[in-house]
PLY file of the C-alpha trace (Angstrom):
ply
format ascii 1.0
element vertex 126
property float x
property float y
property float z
element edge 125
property int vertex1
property int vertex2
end_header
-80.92 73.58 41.02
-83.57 74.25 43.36
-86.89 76.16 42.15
-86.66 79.56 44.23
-82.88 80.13 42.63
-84.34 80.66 39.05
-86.08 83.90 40.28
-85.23 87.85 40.75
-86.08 88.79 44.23
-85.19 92.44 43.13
-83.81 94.81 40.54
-82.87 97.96 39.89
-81.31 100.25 36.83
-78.17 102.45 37.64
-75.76 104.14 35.35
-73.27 102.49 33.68
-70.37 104.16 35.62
-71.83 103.90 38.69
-70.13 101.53 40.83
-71.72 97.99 41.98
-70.87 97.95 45.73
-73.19 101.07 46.27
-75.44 99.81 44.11
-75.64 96.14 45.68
-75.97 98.23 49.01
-78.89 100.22 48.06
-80.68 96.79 47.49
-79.90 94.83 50.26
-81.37 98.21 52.25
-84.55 97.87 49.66
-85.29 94.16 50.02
-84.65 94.42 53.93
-83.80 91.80 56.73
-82.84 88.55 55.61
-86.42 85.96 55.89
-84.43 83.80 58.13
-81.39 84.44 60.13
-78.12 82.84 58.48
-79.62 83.18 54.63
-76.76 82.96 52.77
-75.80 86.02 50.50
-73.86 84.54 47.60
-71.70 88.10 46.77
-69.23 88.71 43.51
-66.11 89.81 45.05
-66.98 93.45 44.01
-69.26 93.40 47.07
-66.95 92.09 49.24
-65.90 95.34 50.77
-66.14 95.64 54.64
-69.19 98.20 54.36
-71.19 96.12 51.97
-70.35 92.87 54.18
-71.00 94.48 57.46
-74.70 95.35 55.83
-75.52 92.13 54.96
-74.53 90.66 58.25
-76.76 93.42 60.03
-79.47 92.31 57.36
-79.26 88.58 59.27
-77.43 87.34 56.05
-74.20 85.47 56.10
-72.47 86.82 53.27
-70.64 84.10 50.95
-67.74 85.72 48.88
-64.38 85.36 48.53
-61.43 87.85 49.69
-59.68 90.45 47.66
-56.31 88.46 47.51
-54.75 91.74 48.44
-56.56 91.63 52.31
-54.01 91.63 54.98
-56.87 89.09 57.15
-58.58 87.10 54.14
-61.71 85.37 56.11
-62.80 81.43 55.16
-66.07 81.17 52.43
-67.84 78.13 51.61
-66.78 77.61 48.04
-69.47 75.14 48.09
-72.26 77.64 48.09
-70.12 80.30 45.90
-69.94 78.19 43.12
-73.77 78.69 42.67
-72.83 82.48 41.88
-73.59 81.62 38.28
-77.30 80.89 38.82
-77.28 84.94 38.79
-75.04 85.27 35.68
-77.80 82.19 34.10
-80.30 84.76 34.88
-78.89 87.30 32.81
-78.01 85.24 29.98
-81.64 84.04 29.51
-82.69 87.93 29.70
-80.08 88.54 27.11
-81.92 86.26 24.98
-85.11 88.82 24.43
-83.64 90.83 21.86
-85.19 94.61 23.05
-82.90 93.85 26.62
-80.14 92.90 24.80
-80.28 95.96 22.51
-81.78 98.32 24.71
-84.18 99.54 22.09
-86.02 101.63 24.76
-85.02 105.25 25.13
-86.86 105.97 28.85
-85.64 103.91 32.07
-89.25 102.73 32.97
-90.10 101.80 29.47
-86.80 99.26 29.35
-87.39 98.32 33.23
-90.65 97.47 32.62
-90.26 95.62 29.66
-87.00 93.41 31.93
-90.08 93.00 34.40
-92.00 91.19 31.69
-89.03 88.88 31.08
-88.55 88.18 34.10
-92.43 87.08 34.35
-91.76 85.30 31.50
-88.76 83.49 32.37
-90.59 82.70 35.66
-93.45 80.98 33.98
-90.97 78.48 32.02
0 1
1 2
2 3
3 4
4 5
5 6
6 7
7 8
8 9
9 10
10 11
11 12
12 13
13 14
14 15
15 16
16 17
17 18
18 19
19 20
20 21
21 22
22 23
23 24
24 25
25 26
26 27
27 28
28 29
29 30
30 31
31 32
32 33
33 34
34 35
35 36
36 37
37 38
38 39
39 40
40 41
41 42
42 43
43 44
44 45
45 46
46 47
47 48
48 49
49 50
50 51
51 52
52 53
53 54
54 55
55 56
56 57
57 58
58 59
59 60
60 61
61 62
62 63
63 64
64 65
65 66
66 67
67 68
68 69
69 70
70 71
71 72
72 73
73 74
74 75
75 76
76 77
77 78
78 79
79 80
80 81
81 82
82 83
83 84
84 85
85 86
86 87
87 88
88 89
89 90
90 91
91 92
92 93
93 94
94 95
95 96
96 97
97 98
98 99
99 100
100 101
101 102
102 103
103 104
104 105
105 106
106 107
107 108
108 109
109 110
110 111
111 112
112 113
113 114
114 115
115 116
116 117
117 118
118 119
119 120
120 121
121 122
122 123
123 124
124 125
């Protein structure tokens, strides 16, 4: 696993019912153009919608996630690269180890967000 995949590049809280696509949209917008063009964007297949993908490819990413089986023209992915999805879900397993994210202890939304801040700081130091 290579250093820079063990890192958040950017967060944010939403509702629990809100959906991920928009959510995962709102980001990419956020964190802006990709630092080189061709970065790969390793998506869940919630994202793989054509507005989110579409995004992303304006962004300069190429986005890496596999088709709804249901698509009429399911594209090619490097299954390769997708694989390393689970770096992400890592992520969130070792900030499911500090108990007050876990439990969500905190009543206000920047209280708990800043405390997943410090994890992540933590987590990066390791």
């Amino acid at each position: 696993m290579s250093t820079t995949a063990r890192y958040a590049l950017t967060l944010a809280l939403s509702p629990g019912q809100a959906g991920d696509a928009p959510q995962g949209r709102q980001l990419l917008r956020a964190h802006g153009p990709a630092p080189w063009l061709g970065c790969l964007l390793c998506m869940d297949r919630a994202y793989e919608g054509n507005e989110t993908r579409r995004l992303a490819e304006e962004l300069g990413f190429a986005p890496v996630a596999p088709p709804n089986p249901n698509r009429v023209e399911p594209w090619e992915y490097d299954r390769l690269t997708y694989r390393r999805r689970n770096e992400v879900e890592r992520l969130f397993r070792r900030l499911k180890g500090y108990r007050r994210v876990f439990t969500r202890y905190d009543k206000l939304d920047v209280i708990f967000l800043a405390f997943v801040h410090l994890a992540l700081i933590f987590d990066a130091l390791r």
